[in-house]
C-alpha positions as protocol buffer text, in pm:
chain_id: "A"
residue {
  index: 1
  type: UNK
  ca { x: 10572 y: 9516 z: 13051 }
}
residue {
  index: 2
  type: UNK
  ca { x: 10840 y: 9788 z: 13109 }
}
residue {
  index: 3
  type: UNK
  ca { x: 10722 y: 9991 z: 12833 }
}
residue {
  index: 4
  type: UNK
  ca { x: 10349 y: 10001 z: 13010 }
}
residue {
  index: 5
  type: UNK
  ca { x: 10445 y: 10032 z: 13396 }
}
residue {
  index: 6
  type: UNK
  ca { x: 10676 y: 10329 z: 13306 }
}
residue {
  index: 7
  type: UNK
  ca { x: 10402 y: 10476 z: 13086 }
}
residue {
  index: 8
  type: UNK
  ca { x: 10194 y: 10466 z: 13400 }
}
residue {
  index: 9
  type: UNK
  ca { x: 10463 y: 10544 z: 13649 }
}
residue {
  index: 10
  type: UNK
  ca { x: 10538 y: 10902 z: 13506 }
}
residue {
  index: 11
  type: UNK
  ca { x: 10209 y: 10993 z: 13349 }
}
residue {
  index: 12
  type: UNK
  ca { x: 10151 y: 11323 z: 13287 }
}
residue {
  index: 13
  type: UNK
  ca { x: 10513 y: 11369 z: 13401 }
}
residue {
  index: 14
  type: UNK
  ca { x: 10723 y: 11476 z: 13080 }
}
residue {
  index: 15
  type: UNK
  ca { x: 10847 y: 11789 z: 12937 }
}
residue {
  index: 16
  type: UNK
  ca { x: 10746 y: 12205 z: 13043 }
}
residue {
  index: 17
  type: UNK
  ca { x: 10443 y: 12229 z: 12805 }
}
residue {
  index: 18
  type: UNK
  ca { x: 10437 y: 12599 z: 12855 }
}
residue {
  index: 19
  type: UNK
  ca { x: 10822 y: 12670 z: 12815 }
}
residue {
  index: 20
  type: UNK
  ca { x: 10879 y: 12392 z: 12566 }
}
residue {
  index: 21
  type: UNK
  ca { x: 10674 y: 12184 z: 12417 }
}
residue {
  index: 22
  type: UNK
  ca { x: 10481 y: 12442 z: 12337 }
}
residue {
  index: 23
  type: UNK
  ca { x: 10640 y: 12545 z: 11966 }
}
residue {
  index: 24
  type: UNK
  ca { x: 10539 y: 12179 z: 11876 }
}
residue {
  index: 25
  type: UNK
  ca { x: 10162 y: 12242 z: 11977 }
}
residue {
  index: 26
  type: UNK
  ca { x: 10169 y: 12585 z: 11831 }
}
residue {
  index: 27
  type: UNK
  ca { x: 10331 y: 12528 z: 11467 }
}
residue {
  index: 28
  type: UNK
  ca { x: 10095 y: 12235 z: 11418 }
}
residue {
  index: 29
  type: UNK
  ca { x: 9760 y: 12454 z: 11494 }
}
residue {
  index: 30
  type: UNK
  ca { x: 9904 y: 12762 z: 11327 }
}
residue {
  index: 31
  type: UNK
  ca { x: 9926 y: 12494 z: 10968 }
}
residue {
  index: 32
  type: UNK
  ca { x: 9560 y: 12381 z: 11047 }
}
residue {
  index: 33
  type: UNK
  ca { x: 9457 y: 12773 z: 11021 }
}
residue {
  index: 34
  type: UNK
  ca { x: 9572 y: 12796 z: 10680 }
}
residue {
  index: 35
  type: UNK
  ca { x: 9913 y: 12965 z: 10736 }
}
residue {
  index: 36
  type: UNK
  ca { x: 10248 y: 12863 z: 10580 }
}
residue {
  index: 37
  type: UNK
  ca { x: 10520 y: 12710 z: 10724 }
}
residue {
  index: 38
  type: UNK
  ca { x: 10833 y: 12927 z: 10699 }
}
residue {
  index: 39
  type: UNK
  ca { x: 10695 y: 13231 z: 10518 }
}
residue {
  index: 40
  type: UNK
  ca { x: 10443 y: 13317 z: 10758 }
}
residue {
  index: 41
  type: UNK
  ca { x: 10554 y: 13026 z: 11041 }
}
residue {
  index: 42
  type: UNK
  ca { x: 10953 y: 13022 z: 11192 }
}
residue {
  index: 43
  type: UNK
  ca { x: 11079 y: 12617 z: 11196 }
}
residue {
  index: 44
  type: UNK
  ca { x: 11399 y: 12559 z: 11278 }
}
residue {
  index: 45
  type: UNK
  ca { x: 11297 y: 12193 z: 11131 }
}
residue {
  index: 46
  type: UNK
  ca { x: 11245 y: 11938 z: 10799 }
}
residue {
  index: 47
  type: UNK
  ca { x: 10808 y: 12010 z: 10745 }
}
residue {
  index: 48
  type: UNK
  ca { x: 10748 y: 11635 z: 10828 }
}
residue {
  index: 49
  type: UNK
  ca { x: 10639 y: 11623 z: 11181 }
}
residue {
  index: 50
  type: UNK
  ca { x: 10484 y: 11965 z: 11187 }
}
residue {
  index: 51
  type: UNK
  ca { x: 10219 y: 11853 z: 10869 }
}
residue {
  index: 52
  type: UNK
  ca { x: 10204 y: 11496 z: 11078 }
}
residue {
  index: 53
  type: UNK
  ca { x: 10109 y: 11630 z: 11380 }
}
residue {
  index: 54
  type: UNK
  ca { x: 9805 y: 11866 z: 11204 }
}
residue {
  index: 55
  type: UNK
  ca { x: 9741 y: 11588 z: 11025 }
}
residue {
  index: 56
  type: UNK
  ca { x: 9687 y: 11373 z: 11387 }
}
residue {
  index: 57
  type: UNK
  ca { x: 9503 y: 11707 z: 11542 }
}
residue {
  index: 58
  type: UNK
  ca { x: 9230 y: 11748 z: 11227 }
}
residue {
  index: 59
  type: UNK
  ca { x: 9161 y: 11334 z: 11318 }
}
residue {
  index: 60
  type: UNK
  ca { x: 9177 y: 11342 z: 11728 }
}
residue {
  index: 61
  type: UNK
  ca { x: 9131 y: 11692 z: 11774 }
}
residue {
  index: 62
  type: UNK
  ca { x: 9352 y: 12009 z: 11902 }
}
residue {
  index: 63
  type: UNK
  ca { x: 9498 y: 11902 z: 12212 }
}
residue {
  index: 64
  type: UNK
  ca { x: 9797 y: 11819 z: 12416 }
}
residue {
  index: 65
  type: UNK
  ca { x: 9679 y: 11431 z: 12500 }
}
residue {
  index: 66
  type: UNK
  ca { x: 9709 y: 11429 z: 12104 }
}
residue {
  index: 67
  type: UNK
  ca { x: 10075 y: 11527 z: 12121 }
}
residue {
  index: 68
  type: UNK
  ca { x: 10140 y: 11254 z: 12384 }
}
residue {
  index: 69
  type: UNK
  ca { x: 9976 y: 10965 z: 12185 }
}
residue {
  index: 70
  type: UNK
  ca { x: 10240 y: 11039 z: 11917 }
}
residue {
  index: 71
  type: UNK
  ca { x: 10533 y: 10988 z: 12140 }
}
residue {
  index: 72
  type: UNK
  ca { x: 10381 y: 10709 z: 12244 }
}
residue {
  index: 73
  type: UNK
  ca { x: 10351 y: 10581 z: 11937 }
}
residue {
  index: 74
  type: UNK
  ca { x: 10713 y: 10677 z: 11803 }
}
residue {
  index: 75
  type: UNK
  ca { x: 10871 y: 10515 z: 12132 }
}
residue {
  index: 76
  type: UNK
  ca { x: 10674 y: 10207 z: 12109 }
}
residue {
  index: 77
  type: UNK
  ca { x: 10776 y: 10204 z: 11707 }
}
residue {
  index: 78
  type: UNK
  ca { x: 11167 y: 10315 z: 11865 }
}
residue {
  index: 79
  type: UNK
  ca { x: 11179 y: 9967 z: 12076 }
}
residue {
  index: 80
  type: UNK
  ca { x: 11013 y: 9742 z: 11781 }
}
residue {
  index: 81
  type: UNK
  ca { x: 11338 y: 9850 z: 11580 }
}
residue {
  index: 82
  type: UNK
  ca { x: 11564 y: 9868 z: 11837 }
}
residue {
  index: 83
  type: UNK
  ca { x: 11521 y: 9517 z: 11900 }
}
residue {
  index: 84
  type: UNK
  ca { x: 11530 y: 9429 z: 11568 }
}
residue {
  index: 85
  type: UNK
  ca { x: 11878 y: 9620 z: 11504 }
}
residue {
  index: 86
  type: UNK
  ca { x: 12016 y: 9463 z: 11841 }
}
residue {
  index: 87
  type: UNK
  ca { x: 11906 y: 9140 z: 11712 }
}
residue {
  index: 88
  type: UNK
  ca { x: 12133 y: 9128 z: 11423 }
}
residue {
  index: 89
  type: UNK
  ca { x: 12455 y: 9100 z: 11740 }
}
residue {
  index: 90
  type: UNK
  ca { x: 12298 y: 9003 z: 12037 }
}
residue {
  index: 91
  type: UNK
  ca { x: 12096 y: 8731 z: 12173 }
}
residue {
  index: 92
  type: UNK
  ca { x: 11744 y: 8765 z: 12271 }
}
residue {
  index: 93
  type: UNK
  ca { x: 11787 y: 8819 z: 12649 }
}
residue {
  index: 94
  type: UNK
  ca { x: 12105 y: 9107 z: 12568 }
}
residue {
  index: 95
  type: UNK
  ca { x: 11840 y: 9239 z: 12316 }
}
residue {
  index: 96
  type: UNK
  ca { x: 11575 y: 9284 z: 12565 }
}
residue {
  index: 97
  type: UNK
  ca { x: 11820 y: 9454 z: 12797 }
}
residue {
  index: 98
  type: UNK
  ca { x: 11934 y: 9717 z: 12522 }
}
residue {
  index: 99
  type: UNK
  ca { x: 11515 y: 9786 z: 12499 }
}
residue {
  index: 100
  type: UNK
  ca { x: 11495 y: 9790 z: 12884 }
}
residue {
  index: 101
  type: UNK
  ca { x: 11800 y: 10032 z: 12916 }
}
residue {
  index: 102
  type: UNK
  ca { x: 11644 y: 10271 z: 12638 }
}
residue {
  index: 103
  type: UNK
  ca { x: 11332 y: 10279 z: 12807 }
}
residue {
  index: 104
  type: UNK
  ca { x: 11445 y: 10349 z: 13145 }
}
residue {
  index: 105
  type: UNK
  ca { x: 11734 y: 10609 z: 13026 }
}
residue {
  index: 106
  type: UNK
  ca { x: 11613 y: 10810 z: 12710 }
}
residue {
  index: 107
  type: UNK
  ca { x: 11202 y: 10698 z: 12675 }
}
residue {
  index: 108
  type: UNK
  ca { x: 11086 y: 10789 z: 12980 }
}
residue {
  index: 109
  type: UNK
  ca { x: 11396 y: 10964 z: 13146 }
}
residue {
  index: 110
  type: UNK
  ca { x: 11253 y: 11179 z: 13423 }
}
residue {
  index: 111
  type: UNK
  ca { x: 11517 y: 11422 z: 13584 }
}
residue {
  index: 112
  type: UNK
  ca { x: 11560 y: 11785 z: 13664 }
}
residue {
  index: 113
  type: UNK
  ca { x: 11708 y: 11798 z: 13363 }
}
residue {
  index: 114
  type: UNK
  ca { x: 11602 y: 11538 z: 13117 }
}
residue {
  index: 115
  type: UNK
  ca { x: 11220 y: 11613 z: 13136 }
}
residue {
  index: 116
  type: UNK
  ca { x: 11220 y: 11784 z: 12832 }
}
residue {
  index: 117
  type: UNK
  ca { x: 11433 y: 11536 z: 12672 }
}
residue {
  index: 118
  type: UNK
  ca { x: 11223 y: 11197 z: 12671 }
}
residue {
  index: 119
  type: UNK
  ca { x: 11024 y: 11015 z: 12375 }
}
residue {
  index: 120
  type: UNK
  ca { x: 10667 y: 11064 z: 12520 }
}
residue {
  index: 121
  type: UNK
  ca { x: 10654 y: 11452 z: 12489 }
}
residue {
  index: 122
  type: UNK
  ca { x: 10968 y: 11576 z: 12376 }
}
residue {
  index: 123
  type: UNK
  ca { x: 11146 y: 11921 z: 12337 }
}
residue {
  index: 124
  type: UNK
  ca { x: 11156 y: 11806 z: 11958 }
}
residue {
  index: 125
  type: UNK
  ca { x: 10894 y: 11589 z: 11788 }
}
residue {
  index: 126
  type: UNK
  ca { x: 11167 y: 11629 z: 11457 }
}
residue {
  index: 127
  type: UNK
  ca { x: 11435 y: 11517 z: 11640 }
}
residue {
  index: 128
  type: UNK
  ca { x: 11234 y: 11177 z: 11745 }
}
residue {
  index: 129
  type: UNK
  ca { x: 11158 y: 11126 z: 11414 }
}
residue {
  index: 130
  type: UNK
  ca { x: 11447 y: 11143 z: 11253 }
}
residue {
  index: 131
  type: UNK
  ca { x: 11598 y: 10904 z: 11507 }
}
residue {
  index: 132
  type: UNK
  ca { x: 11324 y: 10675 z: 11443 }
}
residue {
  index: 133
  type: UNK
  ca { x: 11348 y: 10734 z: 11026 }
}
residue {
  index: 134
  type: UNK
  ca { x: 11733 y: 10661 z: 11073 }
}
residue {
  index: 135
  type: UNK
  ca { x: 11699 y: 10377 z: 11308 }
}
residue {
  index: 136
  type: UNK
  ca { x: 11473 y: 10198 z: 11057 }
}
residue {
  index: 137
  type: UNK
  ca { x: 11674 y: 10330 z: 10734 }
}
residue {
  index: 138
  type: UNK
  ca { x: 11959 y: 10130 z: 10910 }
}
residue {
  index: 139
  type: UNK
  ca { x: 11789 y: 9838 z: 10983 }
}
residue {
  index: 140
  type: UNK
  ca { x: 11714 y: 9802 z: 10643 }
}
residue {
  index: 141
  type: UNK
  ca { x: 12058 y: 9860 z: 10536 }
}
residue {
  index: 142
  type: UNK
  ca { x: 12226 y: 9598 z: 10747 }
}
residue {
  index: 143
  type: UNK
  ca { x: 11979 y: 9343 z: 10594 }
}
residue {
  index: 144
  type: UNK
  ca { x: 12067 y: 9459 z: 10226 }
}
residue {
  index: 145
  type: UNK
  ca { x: 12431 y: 9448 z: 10326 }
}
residue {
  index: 146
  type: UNK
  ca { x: 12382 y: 9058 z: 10419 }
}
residue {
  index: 147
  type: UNK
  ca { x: 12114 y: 8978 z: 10197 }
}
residue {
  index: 148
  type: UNK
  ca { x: 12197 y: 9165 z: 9880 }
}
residue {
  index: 149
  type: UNK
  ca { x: 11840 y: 9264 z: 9774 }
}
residue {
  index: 150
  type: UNK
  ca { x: 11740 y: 9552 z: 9589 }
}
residue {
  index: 151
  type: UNK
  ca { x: 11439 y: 9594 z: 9753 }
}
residue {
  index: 152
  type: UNK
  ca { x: 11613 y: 9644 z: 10103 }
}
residue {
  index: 153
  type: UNK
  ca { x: 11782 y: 9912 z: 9965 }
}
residue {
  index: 154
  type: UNK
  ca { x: 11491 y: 10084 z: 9851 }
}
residue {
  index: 155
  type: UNK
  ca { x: 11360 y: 10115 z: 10162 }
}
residue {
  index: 156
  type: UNK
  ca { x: 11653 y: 10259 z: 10304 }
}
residue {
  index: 157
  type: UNK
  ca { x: 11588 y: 10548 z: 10031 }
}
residue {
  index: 158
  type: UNK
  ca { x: 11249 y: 10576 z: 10152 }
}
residue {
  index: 159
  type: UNK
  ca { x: 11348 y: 10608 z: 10523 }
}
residue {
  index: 160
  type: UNK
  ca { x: 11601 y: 10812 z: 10519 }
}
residue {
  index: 161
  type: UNK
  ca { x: 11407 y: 11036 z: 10314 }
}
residue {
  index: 162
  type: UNK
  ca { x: 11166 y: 11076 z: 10589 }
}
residue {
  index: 163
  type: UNK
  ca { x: 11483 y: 11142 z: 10787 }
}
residue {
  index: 164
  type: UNK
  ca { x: 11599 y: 11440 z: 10557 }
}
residue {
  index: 165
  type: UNK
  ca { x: 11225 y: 11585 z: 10585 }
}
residue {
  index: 166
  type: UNK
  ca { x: 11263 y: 11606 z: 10948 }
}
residue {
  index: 167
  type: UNK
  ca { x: 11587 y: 11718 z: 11043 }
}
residue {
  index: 168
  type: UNK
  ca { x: 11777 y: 11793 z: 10782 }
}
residue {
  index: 169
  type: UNK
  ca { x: 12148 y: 11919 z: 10903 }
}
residue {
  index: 170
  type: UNK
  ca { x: 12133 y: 11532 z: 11157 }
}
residue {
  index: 171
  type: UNK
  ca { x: 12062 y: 11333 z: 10881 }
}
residue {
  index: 172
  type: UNK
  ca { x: 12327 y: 11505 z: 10612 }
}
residue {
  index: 173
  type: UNK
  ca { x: 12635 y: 11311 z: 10845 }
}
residue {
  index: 174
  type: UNK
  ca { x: 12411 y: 11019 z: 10864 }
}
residue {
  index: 175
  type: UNK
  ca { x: 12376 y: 11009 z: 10527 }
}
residue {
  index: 176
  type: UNK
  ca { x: 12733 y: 11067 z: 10450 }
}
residue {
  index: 177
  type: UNK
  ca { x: 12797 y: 10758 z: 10633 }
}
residue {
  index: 178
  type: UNK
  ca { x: 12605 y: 10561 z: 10484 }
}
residue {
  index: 179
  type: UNK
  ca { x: 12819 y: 10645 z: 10121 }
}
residue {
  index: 180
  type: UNK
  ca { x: 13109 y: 10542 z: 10273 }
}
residue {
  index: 181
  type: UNK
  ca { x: 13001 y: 10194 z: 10389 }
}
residue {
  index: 182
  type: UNK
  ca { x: 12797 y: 10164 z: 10066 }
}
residue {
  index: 183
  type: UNK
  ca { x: 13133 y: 10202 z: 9907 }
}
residue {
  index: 184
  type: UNK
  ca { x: 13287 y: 9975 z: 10063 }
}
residue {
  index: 185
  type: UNK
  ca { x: 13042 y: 9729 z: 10008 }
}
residue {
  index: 186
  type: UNK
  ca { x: 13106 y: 9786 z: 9641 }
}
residue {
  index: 187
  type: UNK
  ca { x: 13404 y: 9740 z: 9621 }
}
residue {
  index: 188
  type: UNK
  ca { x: 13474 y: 9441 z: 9818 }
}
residue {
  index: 189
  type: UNK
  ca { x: 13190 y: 9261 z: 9604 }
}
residue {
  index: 190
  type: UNK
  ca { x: 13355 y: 9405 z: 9298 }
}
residue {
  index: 191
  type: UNK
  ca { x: 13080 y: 9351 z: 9105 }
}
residue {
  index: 192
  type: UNK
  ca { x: 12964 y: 9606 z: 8781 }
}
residue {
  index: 193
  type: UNK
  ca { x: 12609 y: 9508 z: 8806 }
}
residue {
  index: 194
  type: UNK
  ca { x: 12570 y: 9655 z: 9160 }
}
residue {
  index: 195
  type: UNK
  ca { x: 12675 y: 10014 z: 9082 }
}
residue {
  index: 196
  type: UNK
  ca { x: 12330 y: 10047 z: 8963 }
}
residue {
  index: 197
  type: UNK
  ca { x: 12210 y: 10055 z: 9293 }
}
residue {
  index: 198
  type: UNK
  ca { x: 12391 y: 10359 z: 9332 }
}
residue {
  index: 199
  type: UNK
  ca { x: 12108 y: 10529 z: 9224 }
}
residue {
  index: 200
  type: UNK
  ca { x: 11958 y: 10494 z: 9543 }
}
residue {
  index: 201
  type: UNK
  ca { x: 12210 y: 10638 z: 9761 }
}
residue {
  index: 202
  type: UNK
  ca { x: 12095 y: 10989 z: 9660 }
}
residue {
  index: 203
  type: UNK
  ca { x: 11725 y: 10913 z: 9649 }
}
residue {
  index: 204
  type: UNK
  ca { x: 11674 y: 11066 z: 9982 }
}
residue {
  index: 205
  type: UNK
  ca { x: 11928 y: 11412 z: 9893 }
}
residue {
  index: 206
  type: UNK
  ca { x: 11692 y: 11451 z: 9570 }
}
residue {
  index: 207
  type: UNK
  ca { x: 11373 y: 11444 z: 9761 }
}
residue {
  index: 208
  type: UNK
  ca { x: 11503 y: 11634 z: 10058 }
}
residue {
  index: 209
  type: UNK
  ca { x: 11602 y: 11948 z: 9783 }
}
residue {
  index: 210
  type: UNK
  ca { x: 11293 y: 11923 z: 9583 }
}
């Protein structure tokens, strides 16, 4: 319900298309005309969200309404897996206040200052997913940590991959943190057989370098 009334409430309200938001409209059309990204293209960013976003304007067409049903998308994906994560301390109620708080603050914040820096039509579509890659990648590690499953774990690879391929030089310290808790994991199991699932820690650093 909060999601949807702020939606409405600031329509048409986020971020300086012109000054701003415009590199993210730009670099996406300039990859539909056939041009390369970073030879013939500058990106400060991972080539993700870029190749997603001509990917979303070849389906629903070159325009900025296309850019806004992304971050619509991404936020709406943001609170799913917020909740989730806040789930694994809080109750239910606490939960729905972290979502409520995210929404009203970061989502859909509307200031003088922090119109360019919402969810719906951000100063960075890279930076928004990456959060959302690393928010997910960590979901998925909290429930290997308690569950112990390989397959967990794999999908932490996966996600945090996506991570690397959008912002690279954010999700390096996420990553490194990661290691760390990873290690001691392993050690307080103290178990040989689960060194093999070290293997996935640099999943994502392969794939990002390739």
């Amino acid at each position: 319900t909060c999601f949807i009334y702020l939606l409405y409430a600031t329509w048409l309200q986020w971020g300086h298309p012109i000054a701003d938001t415009f590199r993210e409209f730009w670099v996406s059309l300039q990859l539909l005309k056939g041009k390369i990204l970073y030879k013939e293209i500058f990106y400060e960013y991972g080539f993700f969200p870029p190749y997603f976003i001509a990917f979303l304007f070849s389906i629903f067409g070159v325009h900025i309404m296309t850019l806004v049903g992304c971050g619509i998308g991404i936020a709406f994906l943001f609170i799913v897996i917020l909740y989730k994560l806040s789930r694994f301390f809080l109750d239910e109620s606490i939960s729905c206040l972290v979502v409520v708080t995210f929404l009203l603050v970061f989502a859909f914040g509307y200031d003088n200052y922090s119109d360019i820096f919402n969810f719906i039509l951000p100063y960075s579509f890279a930076s928004i997913f990456c959060l959302l890659f690393i928010s997910s990648a960590l979901y998925y590690f909290i429930k290997f940590i308690l569950y112990e499953r390989e397959k967990y774990f794999f999908l932490w690879s996966v996600l945090l991959s996506f991570a690397f391929l959008s912002r690279i030089e954010m999700t390096l310290l996420v990553w490194g943190g990661f290691v760390a808790v990873f290690g001691l994991f392993i050690f307080k199991n103290n178990n040989k057989r689960k060194w093999k699932w070290i293997i996935y820690l640099f999943i994502p650093l392969v794939v990002c370098f390739l």
